[in-house]
DRENMI-232580 format. One line per 4 residues: number of its first residue (from 1); for each residue x, y, z of N, C-alpha, C, O, CB. Coordinates in Angstrom, 1 decimal, always signed. Glycine has a CB too. Layout:
NUM) X/Y/Z/X/Y/Z/X/Y/Z/X/Y/Z/X/Y/Z | ...
//
This chain:
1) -55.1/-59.2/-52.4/-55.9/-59.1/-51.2/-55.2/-59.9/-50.1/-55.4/-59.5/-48.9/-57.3/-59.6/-51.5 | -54.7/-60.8/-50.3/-53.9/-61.6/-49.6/-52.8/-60.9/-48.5/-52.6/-61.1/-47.3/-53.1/-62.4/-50.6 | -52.2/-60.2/-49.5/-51.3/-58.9/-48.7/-51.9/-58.3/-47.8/-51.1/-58.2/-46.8/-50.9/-57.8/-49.4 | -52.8/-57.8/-47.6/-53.5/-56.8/-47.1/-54.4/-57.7/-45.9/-54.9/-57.1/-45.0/-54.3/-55.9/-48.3
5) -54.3/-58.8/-46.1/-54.8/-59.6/-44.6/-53.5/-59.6/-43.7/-53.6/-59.3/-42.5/-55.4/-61.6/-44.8 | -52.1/-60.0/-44.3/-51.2/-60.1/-43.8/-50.9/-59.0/-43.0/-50.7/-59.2/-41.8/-50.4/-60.4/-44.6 | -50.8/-57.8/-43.6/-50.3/-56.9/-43.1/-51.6/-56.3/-42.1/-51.2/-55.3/-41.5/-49.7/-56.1/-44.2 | -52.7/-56.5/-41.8/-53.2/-56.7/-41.3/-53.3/-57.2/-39.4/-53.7/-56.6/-38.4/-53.4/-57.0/-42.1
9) -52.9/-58.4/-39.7/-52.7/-59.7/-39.0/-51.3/-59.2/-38.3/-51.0/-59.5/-37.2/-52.7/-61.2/-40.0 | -50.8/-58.5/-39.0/-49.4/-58.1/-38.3/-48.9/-57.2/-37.4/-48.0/-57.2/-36.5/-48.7/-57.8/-38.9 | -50.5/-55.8/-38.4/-50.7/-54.9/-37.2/-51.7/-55.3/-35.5/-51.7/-54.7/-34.4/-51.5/-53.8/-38.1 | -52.3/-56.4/-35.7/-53.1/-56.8/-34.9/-52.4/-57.7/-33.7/-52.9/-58.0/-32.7/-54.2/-57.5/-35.7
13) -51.6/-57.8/-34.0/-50.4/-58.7/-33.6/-49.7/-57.7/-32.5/-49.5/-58.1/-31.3/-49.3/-59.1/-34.9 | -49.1/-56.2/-33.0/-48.4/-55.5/-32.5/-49.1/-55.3/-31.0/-48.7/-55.7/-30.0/-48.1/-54.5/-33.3 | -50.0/-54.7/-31.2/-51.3/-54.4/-30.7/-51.4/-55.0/-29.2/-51.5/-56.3/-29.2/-52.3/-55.0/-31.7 | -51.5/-54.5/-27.9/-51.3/-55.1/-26.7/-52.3/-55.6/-26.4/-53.1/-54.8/-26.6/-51.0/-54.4/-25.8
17) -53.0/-57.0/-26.0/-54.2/-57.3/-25.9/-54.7/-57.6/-24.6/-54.3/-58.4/-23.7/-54.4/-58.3/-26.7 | -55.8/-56.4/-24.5/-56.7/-56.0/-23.0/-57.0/-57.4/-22.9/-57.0/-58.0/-24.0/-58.2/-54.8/-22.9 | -57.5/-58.2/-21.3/-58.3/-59.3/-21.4/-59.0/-58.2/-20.0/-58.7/-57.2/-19.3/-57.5/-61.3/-21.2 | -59.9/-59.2/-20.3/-61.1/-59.0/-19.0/-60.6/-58.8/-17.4/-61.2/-58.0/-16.6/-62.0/-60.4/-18.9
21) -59.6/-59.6/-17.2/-59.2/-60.1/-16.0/-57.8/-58.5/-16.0/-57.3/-58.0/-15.0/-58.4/-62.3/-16.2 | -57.7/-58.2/-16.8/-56.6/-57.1/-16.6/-57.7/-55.7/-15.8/-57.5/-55.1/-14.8/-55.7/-56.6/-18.6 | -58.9/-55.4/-16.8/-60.2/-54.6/-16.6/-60.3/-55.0/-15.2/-60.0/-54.1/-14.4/-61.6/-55.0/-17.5 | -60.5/-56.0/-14.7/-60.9/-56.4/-13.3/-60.0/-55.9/-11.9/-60.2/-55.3/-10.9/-61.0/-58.0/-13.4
25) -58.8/-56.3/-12.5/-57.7/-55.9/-11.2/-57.5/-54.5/-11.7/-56.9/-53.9/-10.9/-56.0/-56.8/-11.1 | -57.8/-53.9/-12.5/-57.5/-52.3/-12.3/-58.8/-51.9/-11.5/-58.8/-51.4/-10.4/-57.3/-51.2/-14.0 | -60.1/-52.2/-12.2/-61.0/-51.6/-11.0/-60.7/-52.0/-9.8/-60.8/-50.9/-9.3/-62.3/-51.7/-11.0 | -60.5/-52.9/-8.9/-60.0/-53.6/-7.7/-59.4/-52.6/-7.1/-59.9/-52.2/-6.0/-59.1/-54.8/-7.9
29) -57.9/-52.1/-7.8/-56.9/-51.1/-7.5/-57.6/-50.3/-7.0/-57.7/-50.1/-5.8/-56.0/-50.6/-8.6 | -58.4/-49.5/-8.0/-58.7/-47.9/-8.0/-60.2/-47.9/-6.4/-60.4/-47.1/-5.5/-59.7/-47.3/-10.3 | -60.7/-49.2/-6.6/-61.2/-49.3/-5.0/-60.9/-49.5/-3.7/-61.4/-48.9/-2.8/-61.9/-49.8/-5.0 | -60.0/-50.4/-3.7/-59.0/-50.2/-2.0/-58.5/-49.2/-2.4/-59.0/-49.6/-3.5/-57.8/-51.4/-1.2
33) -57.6/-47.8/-2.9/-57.1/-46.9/-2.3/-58.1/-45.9/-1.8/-58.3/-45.2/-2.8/-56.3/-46.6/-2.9 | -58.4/-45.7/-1.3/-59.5/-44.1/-1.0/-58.7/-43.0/-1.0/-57.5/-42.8/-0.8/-60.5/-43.9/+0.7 | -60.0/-42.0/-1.4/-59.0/-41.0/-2.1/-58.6/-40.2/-0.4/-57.4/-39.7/-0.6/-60.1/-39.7/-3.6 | -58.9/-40.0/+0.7/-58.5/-39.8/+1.7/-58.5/-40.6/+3.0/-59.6/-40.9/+3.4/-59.0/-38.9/+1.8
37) -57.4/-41.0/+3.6/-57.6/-41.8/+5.4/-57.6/-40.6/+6.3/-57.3/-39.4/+6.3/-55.9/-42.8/+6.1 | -58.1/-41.3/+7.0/-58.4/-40.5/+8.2/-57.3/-41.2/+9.2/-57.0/-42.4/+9.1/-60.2/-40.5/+8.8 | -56.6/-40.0/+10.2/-55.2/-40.4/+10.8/-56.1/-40.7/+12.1/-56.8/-39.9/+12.7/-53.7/-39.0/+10.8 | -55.7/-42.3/+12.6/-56.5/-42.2/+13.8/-55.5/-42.4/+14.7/-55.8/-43.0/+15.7/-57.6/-43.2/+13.9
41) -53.7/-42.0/+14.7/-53.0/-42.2/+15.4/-51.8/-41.5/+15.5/-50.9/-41.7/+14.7/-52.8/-43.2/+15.2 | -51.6/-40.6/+16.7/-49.9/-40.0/+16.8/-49.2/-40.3/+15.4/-48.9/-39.6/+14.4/-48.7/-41.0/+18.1 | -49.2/-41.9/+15.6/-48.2/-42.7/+14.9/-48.0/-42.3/+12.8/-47.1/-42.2/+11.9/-48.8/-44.5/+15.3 | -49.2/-42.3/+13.0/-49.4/-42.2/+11.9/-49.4/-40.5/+11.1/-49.1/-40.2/+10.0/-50.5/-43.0/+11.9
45) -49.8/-39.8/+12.2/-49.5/-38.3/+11.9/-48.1/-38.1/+11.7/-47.6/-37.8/+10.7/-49.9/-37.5/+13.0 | -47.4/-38.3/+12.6/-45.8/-38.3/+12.5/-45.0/-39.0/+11.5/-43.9/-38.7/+11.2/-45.1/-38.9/+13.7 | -46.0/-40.2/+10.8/-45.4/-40.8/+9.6/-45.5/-39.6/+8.1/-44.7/-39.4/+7.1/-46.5/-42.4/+9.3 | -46.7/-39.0/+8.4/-46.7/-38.3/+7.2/-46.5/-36.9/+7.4/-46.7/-36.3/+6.3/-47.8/-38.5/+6.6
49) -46.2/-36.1/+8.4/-45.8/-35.3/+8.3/-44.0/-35.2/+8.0/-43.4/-34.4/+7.4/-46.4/-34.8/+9.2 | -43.5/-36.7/+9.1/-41.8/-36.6/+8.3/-41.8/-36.8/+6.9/-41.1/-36.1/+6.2/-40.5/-37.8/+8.8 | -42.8/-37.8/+6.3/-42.9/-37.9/+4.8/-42.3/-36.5/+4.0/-41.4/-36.4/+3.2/-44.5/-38.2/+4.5 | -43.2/-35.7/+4.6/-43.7/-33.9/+3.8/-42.6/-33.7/+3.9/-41.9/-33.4/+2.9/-44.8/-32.6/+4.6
53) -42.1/-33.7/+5.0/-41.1/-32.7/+5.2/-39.6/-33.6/+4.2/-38.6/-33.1/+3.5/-40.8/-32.5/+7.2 | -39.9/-34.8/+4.7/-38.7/-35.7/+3.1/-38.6/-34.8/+2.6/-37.7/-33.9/+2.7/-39.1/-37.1/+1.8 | -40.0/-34.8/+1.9/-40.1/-34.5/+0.3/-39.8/-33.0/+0.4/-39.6/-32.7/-0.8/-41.7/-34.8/-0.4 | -39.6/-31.7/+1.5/-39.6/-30.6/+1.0/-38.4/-30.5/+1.1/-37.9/-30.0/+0.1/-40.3/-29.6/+1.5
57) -37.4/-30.9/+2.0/-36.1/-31.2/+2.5/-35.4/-31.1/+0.9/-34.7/-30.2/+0.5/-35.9/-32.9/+3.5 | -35.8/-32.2/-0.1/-35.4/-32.5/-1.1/-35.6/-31.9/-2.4/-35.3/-32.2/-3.5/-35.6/-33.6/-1.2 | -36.2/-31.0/-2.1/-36.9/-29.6/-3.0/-35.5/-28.9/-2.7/-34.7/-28.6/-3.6/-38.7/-28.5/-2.3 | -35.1/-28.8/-1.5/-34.1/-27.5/-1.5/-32.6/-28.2/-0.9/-32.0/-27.5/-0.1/-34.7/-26.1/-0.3
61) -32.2/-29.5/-1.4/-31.0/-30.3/-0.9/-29.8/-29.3/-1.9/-28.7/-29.8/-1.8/-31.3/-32.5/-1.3 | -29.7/-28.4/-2.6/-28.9/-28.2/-3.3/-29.0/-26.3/-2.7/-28.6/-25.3/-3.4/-29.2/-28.9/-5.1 | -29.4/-26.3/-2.0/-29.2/-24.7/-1.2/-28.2/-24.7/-1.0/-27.6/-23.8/-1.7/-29.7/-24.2/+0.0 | -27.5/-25.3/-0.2/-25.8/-25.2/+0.6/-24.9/-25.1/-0.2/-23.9/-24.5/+0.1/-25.3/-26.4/+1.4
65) -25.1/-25.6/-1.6/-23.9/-25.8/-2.7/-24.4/-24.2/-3.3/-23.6/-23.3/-3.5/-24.0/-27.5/-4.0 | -25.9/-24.0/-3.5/-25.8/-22.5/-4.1/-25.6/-21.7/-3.3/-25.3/-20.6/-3.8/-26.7/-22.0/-4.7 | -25.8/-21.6/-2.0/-25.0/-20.5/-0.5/-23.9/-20.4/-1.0/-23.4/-19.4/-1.3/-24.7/-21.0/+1.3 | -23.1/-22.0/-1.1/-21.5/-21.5/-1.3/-21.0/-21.1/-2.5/-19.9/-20.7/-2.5/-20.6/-22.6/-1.1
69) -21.5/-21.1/-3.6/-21.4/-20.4/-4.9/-21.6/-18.8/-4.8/-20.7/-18.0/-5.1/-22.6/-21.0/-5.9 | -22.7/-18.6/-4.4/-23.4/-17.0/-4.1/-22.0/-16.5/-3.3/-21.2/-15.7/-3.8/-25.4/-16.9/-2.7 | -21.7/-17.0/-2.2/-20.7/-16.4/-1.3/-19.3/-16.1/-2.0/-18.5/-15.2/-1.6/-20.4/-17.4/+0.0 | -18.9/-17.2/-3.1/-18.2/-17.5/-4.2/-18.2/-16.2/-4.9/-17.3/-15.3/-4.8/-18.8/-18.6/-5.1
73) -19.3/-16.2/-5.5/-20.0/-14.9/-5.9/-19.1/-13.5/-5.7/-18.3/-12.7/-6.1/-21.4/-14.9/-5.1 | -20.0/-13.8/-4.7/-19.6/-12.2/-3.8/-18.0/-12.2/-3.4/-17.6/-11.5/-4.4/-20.7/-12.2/-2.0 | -17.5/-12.3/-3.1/-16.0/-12.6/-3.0/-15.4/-12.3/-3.9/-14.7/-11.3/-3.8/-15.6/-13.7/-2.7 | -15.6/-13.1/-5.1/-14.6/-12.2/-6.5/-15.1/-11.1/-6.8/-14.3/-10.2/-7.2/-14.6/-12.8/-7.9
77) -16.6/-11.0/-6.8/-17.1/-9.7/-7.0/-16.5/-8.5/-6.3/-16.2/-7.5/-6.8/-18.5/-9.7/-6.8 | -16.3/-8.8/-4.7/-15.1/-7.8/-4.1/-14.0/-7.8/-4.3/-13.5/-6.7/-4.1/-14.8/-7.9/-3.0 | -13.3/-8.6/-4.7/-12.3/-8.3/-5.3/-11.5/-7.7/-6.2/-10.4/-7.2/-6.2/-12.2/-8.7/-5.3 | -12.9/-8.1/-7.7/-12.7/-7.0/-8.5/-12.9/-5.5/-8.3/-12.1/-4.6/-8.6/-13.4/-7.3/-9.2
81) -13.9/-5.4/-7.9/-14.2/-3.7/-7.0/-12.8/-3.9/-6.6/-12.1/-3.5/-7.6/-15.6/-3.4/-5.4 | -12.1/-4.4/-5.7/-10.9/-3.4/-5.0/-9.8/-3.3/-6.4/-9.0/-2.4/-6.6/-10.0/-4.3/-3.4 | -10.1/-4.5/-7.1/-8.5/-4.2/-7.9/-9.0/-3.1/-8.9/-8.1/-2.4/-9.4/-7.7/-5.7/-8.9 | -10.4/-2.9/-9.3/-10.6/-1.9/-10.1/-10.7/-0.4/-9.5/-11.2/+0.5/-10.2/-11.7/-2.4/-10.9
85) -10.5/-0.2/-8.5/-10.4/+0.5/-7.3/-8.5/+1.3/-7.4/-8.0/+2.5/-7.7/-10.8/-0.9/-5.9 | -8.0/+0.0/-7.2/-6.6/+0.3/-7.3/-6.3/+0.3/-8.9/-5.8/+1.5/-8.9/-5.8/-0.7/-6.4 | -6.3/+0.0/-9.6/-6.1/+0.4/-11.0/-6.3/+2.0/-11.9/-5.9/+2.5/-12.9/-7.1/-0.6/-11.5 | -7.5/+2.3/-10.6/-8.3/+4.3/-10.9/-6.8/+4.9/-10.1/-6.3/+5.9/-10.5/-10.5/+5.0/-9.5
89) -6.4/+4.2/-9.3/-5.1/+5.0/-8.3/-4.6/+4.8/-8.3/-3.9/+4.9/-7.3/-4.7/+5.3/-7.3 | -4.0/+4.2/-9.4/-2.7/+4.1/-10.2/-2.6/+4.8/-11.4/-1.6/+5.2/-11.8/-2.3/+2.8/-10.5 | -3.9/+4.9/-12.0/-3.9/+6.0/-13.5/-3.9/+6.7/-13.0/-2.8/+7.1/-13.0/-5.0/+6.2/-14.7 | -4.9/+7.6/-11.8/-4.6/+8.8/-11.4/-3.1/+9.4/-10.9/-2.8/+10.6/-11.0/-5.5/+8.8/-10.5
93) -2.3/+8.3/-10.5/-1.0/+8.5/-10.0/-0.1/+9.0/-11.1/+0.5/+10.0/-11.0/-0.5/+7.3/-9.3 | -0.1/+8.0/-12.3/+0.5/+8.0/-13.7/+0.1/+9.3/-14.3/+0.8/+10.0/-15.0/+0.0/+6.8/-14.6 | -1.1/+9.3/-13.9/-1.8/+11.4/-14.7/-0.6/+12.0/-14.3/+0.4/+12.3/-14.9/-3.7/+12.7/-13.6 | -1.1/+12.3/-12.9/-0.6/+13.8/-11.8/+1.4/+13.6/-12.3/+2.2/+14.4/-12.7/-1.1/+13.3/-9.0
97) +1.6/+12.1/-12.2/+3.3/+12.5/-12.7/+3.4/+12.6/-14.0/+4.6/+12.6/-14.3/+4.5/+11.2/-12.3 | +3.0/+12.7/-14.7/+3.0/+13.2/-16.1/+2.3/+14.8/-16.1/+2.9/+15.6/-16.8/+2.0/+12.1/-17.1 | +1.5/+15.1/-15.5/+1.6/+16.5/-15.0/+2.4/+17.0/-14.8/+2.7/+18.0/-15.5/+1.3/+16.9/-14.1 | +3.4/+16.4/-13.5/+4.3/+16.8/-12.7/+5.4/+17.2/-13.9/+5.9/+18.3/-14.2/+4.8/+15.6/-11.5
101) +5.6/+16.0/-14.5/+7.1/+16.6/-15.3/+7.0/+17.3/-16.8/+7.9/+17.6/-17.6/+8.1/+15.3/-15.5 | +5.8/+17.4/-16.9/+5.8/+18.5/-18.2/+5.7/+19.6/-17.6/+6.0/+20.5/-18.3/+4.5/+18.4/-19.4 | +5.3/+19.8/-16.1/+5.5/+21.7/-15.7/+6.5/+21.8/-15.2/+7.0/+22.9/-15.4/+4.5/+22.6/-14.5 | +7.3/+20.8/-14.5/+8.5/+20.8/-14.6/+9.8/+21.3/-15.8/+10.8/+22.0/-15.8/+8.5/+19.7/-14.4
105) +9.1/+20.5/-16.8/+9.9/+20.7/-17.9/+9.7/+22.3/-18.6/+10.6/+22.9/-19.2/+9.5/+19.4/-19.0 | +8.5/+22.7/-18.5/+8.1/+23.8/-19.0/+8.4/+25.2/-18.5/+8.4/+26.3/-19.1/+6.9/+23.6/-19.0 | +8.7/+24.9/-16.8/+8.9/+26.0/-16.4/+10.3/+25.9/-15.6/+10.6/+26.9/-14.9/+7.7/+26.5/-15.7 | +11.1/+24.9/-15.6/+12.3/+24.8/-15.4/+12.5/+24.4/-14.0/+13.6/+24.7/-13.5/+12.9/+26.0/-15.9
109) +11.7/+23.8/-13.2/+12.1/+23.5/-12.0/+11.7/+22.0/-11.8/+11.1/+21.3/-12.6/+11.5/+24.5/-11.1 | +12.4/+21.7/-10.3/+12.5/+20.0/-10.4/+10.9/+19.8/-10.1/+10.1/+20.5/-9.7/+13.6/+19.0/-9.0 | +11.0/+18.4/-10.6/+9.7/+17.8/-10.6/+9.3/+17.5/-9.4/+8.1/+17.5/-9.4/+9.6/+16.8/-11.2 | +9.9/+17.2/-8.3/+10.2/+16.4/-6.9/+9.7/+17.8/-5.9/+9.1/+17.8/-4.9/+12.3/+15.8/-6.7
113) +10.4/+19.2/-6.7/+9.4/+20.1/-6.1/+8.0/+20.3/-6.1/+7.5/+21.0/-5.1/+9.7/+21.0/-6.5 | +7.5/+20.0/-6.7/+5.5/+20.7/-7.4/+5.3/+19.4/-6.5/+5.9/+18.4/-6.1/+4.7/+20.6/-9.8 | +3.8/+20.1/-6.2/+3.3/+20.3/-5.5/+1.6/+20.5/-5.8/+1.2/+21.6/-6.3/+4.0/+21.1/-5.1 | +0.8/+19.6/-5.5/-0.8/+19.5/-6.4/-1.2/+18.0/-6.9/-0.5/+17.1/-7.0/-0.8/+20.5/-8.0
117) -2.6/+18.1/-7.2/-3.2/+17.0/-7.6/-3.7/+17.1/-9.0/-3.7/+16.1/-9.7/-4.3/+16.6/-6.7 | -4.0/+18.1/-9.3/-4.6/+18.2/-11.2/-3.3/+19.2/-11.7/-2.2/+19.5/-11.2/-6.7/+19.2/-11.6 | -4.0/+19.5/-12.8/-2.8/+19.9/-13.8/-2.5/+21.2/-13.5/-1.4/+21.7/-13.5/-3.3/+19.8/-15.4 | -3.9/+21.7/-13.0/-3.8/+23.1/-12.8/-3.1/+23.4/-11.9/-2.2/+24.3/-12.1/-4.9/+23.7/-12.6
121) -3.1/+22.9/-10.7/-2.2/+23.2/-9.4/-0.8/+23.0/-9.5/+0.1/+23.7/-9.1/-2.6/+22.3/-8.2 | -0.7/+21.4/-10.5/+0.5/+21.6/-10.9/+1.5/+22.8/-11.4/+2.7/+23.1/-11.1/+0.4/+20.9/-11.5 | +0.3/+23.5/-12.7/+1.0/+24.6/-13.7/+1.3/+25.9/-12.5/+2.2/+26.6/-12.6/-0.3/+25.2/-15.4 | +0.6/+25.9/-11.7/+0.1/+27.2/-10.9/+2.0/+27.1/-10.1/+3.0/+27.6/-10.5/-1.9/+27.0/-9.5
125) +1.8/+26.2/-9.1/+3.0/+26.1/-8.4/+4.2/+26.1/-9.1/+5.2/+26.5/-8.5/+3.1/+24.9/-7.7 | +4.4/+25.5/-10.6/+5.7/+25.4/-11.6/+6.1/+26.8/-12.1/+7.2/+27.3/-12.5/+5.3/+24.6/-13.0 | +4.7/+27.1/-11.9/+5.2/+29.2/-12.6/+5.4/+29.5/-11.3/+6.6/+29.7/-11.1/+3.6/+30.6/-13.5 | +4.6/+29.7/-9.8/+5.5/+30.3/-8.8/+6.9/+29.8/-8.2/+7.4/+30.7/-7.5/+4.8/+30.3/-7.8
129) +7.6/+28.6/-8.4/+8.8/+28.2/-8.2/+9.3/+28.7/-9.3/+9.8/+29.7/-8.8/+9.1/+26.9/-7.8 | +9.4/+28.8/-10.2/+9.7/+29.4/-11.4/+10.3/+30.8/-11.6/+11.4/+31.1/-12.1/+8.7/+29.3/-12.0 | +9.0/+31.7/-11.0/+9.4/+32.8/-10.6/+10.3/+33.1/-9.2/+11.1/+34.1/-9.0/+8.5/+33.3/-10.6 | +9.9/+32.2/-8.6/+11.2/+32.8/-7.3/+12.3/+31.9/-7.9/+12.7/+32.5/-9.0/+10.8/+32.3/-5.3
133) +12.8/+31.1/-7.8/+14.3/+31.0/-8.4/+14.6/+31.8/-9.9/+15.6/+32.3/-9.8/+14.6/+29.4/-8.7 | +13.9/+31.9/-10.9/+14.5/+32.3/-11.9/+14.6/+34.1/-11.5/+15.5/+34.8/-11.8/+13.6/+31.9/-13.2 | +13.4/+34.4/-10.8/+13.1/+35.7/-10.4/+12.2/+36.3/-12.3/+12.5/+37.1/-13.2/+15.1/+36.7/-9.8 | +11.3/+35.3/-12.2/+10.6/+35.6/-13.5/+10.5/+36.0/-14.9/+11.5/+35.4/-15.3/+10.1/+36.1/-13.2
137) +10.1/+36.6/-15.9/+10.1/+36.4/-17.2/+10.4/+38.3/-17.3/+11.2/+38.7/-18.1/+8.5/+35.6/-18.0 | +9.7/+39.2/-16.3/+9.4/+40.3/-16.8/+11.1/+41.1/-15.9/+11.6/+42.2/-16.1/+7.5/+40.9/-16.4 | +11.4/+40.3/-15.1/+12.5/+41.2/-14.4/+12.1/+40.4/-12.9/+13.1/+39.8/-12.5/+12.2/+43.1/-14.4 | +11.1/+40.2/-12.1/+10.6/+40.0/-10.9/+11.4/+40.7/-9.9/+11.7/+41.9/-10.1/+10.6/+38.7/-10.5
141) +11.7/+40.0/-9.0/+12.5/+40.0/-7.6/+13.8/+40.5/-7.8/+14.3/+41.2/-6.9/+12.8/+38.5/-7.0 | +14.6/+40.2/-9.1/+15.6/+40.5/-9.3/+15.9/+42.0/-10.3/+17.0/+42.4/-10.5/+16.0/+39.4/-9.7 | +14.9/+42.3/-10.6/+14.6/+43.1/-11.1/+15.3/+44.7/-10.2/+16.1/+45.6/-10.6/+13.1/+42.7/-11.1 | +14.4/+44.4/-8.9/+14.4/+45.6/-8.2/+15.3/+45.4/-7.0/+14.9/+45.8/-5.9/+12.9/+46.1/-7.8
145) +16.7/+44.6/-7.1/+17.6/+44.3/-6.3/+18.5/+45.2/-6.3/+18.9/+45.1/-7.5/+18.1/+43.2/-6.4 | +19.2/+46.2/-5.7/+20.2/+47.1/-6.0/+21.6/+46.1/-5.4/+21.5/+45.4/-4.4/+19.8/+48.7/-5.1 | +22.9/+46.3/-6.4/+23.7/+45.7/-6.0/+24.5/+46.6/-5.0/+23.6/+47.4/-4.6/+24.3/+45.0/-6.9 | +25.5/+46.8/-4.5/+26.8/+47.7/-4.1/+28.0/+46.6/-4.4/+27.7/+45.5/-4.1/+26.8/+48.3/-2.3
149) +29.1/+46.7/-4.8/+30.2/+46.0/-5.3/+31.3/+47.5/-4.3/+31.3/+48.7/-4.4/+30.2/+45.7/-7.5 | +32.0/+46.5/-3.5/+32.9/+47.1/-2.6/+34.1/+46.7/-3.1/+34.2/+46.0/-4.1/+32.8/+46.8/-1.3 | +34.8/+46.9/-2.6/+36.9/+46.9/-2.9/+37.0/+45.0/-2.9/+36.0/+44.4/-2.5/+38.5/+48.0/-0.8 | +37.6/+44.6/-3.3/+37.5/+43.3/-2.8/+36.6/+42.1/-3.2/+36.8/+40.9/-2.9/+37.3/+43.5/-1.8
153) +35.6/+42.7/-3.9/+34.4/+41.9/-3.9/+33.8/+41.2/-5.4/+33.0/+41.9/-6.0/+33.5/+42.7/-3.3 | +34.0/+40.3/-5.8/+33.8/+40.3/-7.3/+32.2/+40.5/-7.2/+31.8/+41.7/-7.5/+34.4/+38.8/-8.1 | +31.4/+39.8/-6.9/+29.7/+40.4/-6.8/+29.2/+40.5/-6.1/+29.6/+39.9/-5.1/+28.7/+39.9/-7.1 | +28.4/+41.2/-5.9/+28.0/+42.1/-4.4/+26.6/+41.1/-4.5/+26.1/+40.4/-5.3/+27.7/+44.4/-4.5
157) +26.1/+41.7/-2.9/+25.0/+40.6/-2.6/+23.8/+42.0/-3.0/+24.4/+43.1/-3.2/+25.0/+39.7/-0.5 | +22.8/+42.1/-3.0/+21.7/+43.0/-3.3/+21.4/+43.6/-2.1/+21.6/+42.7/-1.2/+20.5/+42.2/-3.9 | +21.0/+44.9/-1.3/+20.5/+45.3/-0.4/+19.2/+44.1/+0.0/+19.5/+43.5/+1.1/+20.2/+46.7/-0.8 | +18.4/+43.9/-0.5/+17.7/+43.6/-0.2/+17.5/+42.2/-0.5/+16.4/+41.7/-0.2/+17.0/+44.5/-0.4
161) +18.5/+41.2/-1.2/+18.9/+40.1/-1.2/+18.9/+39.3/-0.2/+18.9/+39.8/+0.9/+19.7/+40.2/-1.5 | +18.9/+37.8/-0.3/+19.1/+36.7/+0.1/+20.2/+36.1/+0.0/+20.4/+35.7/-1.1/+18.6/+36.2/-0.3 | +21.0/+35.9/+0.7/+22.2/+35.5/+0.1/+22.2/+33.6/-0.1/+22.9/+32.9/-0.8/+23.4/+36.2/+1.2 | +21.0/+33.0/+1.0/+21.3/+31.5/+0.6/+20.5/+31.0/-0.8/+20.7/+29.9/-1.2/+20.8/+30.4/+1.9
165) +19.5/+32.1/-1.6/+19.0/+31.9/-2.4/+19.9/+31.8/-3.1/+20.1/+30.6/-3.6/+18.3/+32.4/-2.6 | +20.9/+33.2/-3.5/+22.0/+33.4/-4.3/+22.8/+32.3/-4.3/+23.1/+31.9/-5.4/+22.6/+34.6/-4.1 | +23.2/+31.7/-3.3/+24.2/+30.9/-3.4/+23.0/+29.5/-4.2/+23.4/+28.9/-5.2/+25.3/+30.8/-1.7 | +21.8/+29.0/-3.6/+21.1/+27.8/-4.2/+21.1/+28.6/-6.0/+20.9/+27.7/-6.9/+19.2/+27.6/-3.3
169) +21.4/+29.6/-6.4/+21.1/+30.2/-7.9/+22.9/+29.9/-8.5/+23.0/+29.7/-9.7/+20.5/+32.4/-7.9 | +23.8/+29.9/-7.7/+25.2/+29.8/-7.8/+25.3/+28.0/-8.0/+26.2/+27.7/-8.8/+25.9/+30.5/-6.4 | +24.6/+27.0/-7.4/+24.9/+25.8/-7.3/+24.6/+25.2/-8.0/+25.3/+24.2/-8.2/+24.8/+25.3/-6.7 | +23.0/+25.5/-8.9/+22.2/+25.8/-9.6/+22.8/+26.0/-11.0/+22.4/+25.3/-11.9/+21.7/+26.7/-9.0
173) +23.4/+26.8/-11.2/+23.6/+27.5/-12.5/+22.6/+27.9/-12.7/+22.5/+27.6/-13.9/+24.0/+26.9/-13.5 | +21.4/+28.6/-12.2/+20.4/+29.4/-12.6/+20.7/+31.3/-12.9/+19.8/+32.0/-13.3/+19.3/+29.0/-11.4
//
């Protein structure tokens, strides 16, 4: 039992001890402040309205650093748009010449000739240069050229021929 006063006595100990005189100056406190003054002076209006405004001032003291962040913001954000911008027009560029030189390749004329933005326009123009220099698959242009070969002349030009074509088909090896 002995223990148990101790430990007791120890908790009682910890324990903050109210006196009377502590009771007294808190009620004291809680009666000079009133819960509202009445402003009987410029002076004193102007004290508490800069007060307010301290205090709202300091509600929003960290605006300017997030303006400049937001503007931060916005700025890379344009930038990305433009480079992802230019990145679409540069694949699109890399398409259309990979167009370019498979109708090239396919229908035998330079690449540097064609002419178009999609594939189709590409194929479309590769078969009409195609056909006029080759003079086409079925006979074309050359087809229905009549030659005349005269005294003198190892190949005659066609009645109805071109002759600077013939010679671009001569330089050509077409």
């Amino acid at each position: 039992m002995s223990e148990n006063t101790t430990v007791e006595t120890a908790e009682a100990s910890e324990q903050p001890q109210v006196t009377p005189a502590d009771v007294a100056a808190a009620q004291h406190e809680h009666m000079e402040e009133p819960a509202f003054r009445t402003i009987t002076s410029q002076r004193q209006l102007d004290a508490i309205i800069a007060e307010r405004l301290k205090r709202e001032r300091a509600k929003f003291a960290d605006y300017a650093d997030l303006r400049e962040k937001a503007a931060t913001v916005d700025e890379l954000t344009t930038r990305a748009e433009q480079a992802e911008g230019r990145l679409a027009e540069l694949e699109h560029a890399e398409k259309v010449r990979g167009w370019r030189e498979a109708a090239a390749t396919e229908y035998g004329v330079p690449a540097s000739a064609l002419r178009g933005e999609t594939q189709k326009e590409l194929t479309e123009h590769a078969a009409l240069l195609s056909e006029l220099l080759h003079g086409g698959a079925t006979g074309g242009a050359a087809g229905n050229r009549t030659v005349i070969k005269t005294e003198g002349e190892g190949a005659g030009l066609a009645l109805n021929g071109d002759p600077l074509l013939d010679k671009l088909k001569g330089v050509l090896g077409i």
